[in-house]
C-alpha positions as CSV (number, residue, x, y, z in Angstrom):
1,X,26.6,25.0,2.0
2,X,23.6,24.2,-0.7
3,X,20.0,23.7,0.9
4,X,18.7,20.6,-0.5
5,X,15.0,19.7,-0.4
6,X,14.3,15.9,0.4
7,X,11.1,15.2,-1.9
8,X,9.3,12.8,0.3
9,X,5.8,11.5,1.2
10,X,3.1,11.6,-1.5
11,X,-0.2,10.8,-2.2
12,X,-0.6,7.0,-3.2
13,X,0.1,4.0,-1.8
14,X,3.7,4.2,-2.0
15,X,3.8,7.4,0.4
16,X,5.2,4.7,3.0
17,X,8.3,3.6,0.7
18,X,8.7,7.6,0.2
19,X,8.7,8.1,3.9
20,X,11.9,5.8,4.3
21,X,13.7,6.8,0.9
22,X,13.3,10.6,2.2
23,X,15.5,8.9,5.3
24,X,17.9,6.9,3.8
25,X,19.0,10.8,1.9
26,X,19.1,13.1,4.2
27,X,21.0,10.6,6.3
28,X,23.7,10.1,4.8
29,X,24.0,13.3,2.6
30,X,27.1,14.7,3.6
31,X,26.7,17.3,6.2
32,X,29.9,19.3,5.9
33,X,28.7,20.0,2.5
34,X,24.7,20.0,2.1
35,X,21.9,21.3,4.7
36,X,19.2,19.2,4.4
37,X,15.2,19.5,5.3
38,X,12.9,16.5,4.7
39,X,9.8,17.9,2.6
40,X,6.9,16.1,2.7
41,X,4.2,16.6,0.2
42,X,0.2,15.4,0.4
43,X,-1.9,17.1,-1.4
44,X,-1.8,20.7,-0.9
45,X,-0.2,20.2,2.8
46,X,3.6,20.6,2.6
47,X,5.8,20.7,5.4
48,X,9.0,20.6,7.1
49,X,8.9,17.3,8.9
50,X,11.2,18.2,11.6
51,X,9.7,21.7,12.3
52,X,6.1,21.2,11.3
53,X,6.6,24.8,9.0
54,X,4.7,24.6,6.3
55,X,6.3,25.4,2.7
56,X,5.7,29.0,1.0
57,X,4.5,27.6,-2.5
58,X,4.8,31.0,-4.0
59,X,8.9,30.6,-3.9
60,X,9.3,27.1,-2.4
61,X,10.7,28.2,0.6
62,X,10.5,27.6,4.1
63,X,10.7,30.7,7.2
64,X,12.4,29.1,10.3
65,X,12.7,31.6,13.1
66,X,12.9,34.3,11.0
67,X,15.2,32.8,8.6
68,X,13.8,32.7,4.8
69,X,15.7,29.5,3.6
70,X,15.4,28.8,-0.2
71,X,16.2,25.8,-1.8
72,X,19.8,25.0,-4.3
73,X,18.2,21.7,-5.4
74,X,15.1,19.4,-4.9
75,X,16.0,15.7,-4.2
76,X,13.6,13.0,-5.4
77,X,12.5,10.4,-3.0
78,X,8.7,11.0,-3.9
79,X,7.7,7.5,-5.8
80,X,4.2,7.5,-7.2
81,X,2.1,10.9,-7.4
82,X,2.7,13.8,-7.5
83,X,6.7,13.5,-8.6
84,X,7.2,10.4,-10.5
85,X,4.7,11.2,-12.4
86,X,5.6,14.4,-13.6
87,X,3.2,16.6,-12.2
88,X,5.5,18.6,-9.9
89,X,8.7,18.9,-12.6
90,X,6.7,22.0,-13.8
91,X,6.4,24.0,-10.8
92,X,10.0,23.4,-10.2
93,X,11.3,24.3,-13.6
94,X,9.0,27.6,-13.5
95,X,10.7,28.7,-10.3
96,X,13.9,27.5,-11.5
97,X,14.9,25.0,-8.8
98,X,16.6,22.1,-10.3
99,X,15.5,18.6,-9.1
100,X,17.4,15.1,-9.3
101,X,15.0,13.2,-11.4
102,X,13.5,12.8,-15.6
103,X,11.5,15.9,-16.3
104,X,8.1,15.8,-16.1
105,X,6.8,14.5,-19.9
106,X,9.4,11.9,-19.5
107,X,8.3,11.1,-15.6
108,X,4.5,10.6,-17.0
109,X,5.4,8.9,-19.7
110,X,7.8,5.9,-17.9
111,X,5.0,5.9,-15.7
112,X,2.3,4.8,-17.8
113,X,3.5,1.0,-18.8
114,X,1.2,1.1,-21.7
115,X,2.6,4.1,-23.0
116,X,6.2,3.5,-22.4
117,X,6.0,0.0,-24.1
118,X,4.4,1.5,-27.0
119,X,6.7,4.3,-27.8
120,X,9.6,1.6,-27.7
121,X,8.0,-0.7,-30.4
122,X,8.3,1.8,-32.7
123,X,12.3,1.3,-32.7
124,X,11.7,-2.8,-33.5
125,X,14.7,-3.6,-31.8
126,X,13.7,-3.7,-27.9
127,X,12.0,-6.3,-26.9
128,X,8.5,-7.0,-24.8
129,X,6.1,-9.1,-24.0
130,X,2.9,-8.8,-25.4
131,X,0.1,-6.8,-23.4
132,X,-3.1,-5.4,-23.6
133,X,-5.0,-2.5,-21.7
134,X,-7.6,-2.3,-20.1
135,X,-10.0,0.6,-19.0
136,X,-12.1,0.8,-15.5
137,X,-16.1,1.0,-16.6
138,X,-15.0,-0.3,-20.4
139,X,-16.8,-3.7,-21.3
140,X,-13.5,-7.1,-20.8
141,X,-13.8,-9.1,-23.5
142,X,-12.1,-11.4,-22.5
143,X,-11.3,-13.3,-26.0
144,X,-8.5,-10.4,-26.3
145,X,-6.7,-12.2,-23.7
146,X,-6.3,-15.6,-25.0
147,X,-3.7,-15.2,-27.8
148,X,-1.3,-14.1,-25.0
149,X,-1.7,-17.6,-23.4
150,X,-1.1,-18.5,-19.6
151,X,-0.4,-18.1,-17.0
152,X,-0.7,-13.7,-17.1
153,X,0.4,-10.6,-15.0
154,X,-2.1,-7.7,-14.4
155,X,-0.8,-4.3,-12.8
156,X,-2.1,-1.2,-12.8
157,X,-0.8,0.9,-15.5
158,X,0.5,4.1,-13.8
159,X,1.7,2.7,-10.2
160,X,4.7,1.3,-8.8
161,X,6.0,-0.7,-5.9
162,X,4.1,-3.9,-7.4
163,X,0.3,-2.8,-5.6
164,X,-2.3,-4.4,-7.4
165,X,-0.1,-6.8,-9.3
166,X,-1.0,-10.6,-10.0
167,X,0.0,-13.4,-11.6
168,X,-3.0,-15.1,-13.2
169,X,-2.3,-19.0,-13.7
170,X,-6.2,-19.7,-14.9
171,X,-9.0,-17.9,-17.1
172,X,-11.2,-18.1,-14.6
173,X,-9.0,-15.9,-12.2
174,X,-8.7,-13.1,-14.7
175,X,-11.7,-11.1,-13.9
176,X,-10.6,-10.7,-9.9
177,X,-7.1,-9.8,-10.9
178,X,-8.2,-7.4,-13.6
179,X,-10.3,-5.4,-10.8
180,X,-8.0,-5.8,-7.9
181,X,-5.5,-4.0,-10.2
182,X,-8.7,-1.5,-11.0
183,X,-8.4,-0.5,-7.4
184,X,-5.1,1.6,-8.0
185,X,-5.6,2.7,-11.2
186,X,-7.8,3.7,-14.1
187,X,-6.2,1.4,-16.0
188,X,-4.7,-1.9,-16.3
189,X,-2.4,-3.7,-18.1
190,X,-2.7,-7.8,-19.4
191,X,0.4,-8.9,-19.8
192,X,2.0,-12.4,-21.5
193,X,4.5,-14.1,-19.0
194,X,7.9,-14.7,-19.7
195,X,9.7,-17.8,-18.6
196,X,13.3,-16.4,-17.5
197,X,15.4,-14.8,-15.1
198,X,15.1,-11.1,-13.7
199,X,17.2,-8.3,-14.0
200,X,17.4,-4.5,-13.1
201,X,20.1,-2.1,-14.5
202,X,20.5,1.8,-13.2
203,X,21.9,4.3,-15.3
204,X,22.5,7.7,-14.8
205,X,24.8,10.7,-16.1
206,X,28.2,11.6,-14.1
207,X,29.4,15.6,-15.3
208,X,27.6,14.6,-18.6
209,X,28.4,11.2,-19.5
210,X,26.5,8.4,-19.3
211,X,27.6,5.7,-16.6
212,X,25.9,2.5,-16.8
213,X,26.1,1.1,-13.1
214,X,27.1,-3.0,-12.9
215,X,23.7,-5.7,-13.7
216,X,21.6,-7.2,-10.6
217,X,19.6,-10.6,-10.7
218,X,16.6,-11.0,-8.5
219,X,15.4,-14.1,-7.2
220,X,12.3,-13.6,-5.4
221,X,11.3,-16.0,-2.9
222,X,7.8,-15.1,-3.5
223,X,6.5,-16.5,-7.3
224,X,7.6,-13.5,-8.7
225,X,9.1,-9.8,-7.4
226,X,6.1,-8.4,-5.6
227,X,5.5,-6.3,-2.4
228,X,6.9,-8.4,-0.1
229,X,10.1,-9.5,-2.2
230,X,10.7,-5.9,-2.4
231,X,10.4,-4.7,0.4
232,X,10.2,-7.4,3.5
233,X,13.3,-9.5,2.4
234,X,11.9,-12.2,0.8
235,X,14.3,-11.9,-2.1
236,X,17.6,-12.6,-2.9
237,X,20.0,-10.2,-4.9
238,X,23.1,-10.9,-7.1
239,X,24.9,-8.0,-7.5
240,X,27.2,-7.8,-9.9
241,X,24.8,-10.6,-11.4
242,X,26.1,-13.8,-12.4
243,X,26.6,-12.8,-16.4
244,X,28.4,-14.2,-19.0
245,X,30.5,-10.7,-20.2
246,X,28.4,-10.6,-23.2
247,X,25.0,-11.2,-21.5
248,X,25.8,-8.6,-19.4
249,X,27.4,-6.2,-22.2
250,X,23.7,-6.9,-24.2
251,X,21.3,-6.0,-20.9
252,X,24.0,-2.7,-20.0
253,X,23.8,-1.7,-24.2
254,X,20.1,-2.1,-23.9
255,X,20.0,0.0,-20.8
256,X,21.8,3.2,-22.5
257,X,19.4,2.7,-25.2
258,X,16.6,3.2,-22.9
259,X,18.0,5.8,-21.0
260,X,19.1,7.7,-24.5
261,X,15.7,7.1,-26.2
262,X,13.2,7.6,-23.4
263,X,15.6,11.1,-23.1
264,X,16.1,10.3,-19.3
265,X,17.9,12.2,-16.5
266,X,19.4,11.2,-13.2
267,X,19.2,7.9,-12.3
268,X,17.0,5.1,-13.7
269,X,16.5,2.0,-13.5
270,X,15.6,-0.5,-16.3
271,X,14.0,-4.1,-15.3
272,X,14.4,-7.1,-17.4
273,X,13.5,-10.6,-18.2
274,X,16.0,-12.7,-19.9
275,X,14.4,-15.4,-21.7
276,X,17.2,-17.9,-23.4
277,X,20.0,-14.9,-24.1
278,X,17.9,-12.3,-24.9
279,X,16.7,-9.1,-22.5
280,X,13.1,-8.7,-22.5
281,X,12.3,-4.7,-21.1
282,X,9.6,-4.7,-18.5
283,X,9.6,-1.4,-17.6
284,X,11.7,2.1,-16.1
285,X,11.8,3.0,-13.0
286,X,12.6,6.9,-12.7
287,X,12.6,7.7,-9.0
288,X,14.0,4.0,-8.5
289,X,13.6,2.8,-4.3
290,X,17.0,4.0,-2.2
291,X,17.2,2.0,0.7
292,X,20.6,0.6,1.4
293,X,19.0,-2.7,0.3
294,X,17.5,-1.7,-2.9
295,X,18.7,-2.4,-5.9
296,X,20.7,1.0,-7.4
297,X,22.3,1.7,-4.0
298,X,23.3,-2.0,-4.0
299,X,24.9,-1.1,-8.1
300,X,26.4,2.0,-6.7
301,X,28.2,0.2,-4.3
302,X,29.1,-2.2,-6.6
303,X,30.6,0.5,-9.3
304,X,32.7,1.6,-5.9
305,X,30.5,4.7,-4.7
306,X,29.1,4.8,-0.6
307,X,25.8,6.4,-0.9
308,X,26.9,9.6,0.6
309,X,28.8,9.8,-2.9
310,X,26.1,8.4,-4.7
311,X,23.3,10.8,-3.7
312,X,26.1,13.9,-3.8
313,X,26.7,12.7,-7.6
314,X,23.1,13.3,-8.5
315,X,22.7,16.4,-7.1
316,X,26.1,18.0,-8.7
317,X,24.7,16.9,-11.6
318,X,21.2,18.3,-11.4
319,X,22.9,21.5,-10.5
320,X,25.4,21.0,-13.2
C-alpha cells in the first residue's frame, strides 16, 4: 500500500478550485491499492485536513498517533502558487519524493504566458496571436496596442482559472481591463483576438510513451471561456470534438509538439483557437482542473480510462 500526498489548497485565488480537485483524487484513488491524506498548503501552514496534524517539513512527513507516515508520491491538485508554479518541485526533488506534475523550471515557465509564447516563436512553426506585456507601475502607452486591433484580451500573466481576464471591445475600456488584470499579477498580457473555435488537448506519458488523449471543443455560453464557463456550467463541451480526422490529427500533432518541446511531464493540457483550419496555441495548462466535469477527466474517459485509472496512471508513472 503507497502513501500518496494529495497536493491541495494554495495561496492564490485558485485555492478554492484546489480545494475540490484535492477531492475529486483522493476519492476515487483506489483504496485497495493507495492510502491517501489530503495536504493542504498556505503559506508556511501545512496540514493534514482530516486530522488537523501539521506536516514535518524537515522529511515531509506526517506523525498520527504515534505512527511516522512518509510519503511514496505527491499528487498535484495545487493550481496557482506555490505548485504550478514551480516553487515547491525543488523541495520535493531534494527529499526525493516524486510528484505527478512538470518539474519546477518547466512549471514557472508554462506559467508565465509571456514567457511560454516566446520560447515557442523561436521554432516558427507554432502559431499565436500577437501580444504585448505589460508591467504594474511601468508608464501604458497605449499606441503599442493599436497594431493588434479590436476587440483584445488582457490576463494576468502568471495566473490561471481565467481571474482578471477581459475581453476589451473598445480603446477606451483598455485602461480598466489592464488594471483589473494588475490586481492578480505583476504583469499583464495584451493580447490580439482570434475569431474561431476553442479547443483543449491533454497529453501525458503512459510507462514512457507519449499518449495524446482524444480533442475537446468548448462553447462557452459566456462571450468567451471565463470563470463562470469553467466552473459554474455555463459551457458546453464536445468531447471527442466534432473534427474532421485531419483537423484533429493537426491539433493532437501540435499537442506532442508542445508537450516534447516545452520538456513536459504528467499530464498537460494545451488550449487552442482554430481560426479557418489552422490551431492557434493559447497556452499550457500543467496542473490542468480534475473535476469529473473538467476537461482531461472528460478526455480520459473518452480514451476509455475511469478516473480511478486515470489518476493511478499518473502516479505509476511518477513513480516509474
Amino acid at each position: 500500500m503507497k502513501n500518496i500526498a494529495i497536493l491541495t489548497g494554495g495561496d492564490s485565488e485558485e485555492r478554492v478550485i484546489s480545494l475540490k480537485s484535492g477531492q475529486v483524487v483522493r476519492d476515487h484513488l483506489p483504496k485497495d491499492r493507495y492510502r491517501s491524506f489530503l495536504i493542504d498548503i498556505q503559506k508556511a501552514d501545512w496540514r493534514d485536513l482530516e486530522s488537523g496534524i501539521q506536516v514535518d517539513k524537515n522529511d515531509f512527513s506526517l506523525t498520527i498517533q504515534g505512527d511516522k507516515i512518509h510519503f511514496d508520491c505527491a499528487f498535484a491538485a495545487l493550481h496557482g502558487a506555490p505548485l504550478e508554479d514551480g516553487k515547491m518541485q525543488g523541495y520535493l526533488e531534494m527529499l526525493g519524493i516524486p510528484y505527478t506534475c512538470c518539474d519546477g523550471y518547466v512549471s514557472a515557465l508554462t506559467m508565465n504566458k509571456h514567457n511560454t509564447k516566446a520560447q515557442m516563436a523561436q521554432y516558427g512553426s507554432v502559431p499565436m496571436a500577437r501580444s504585448v506585456l505589460v508591467r504594474k507601475g511601468e508608464k501604458v502607452d497605449f499606441e503599442r496596442f493599436v497594431s493588434l486591433g479590436l476587440p483584445l484580451f488582457v490576463k494576468p500573466n502568471t495566473h490561471g482559472s481565467s481571474f482578471g481576464v477581459s475581453k476589451v471591445k473598445t480603446a477606451d475600456a483598455l485602461p480598466a481591463a489592464i488594471e483589473e488584470a494588475l490586481k492578480f499579477d505583476n504583469e499583464a498580457v495584451v493580447e490580439s483576438f482570434l475569431p474561431g473555435r476553442e479547443f483543449s488537448n491533454g497529453v501525458l506519458r503512459v510507462a514512457g510513451e507519449i499518449v495524446v488523449l482524444p480533442v475537446t471543443e468548448i462553447i462557452p455560453e459566456t462571450e468567451f471561456f471565463d470563470f463562470a464557463a469553467k466552473y459554474e456550467g455555463k459551457s458546453k463541451e464536445i468531447t471527442p470534438a466534432e473534427l474532421s480526422a485531419e483537423l484533429t490529427r493537426q491539433c493532437q500533432e501540435r499537442s506532442r509538439f508542445l508537450y516534447e518541446a516545452l520538456k513536459c511531464r504528467s499530464v498537460v493540457r494545451f488550449d487552442f483557437i482554430l481560426v479557418g483550419d489552422i490551431f492557434n496555441f493559447l497556452e499550457a495548462n500543467t496542473i490542468p482542473g480534475i473535476s469529473p466535469a473538467s476537461i482531461v477527466p472528460q478526455q480520459a474517459r473518452a480514451h476509455g480510462w475511469e478516473l480511478g485509472d486515470f489518476f493511478s496512471l499518473l502516479i505509476e508513472e511518477a513513480l516509474r
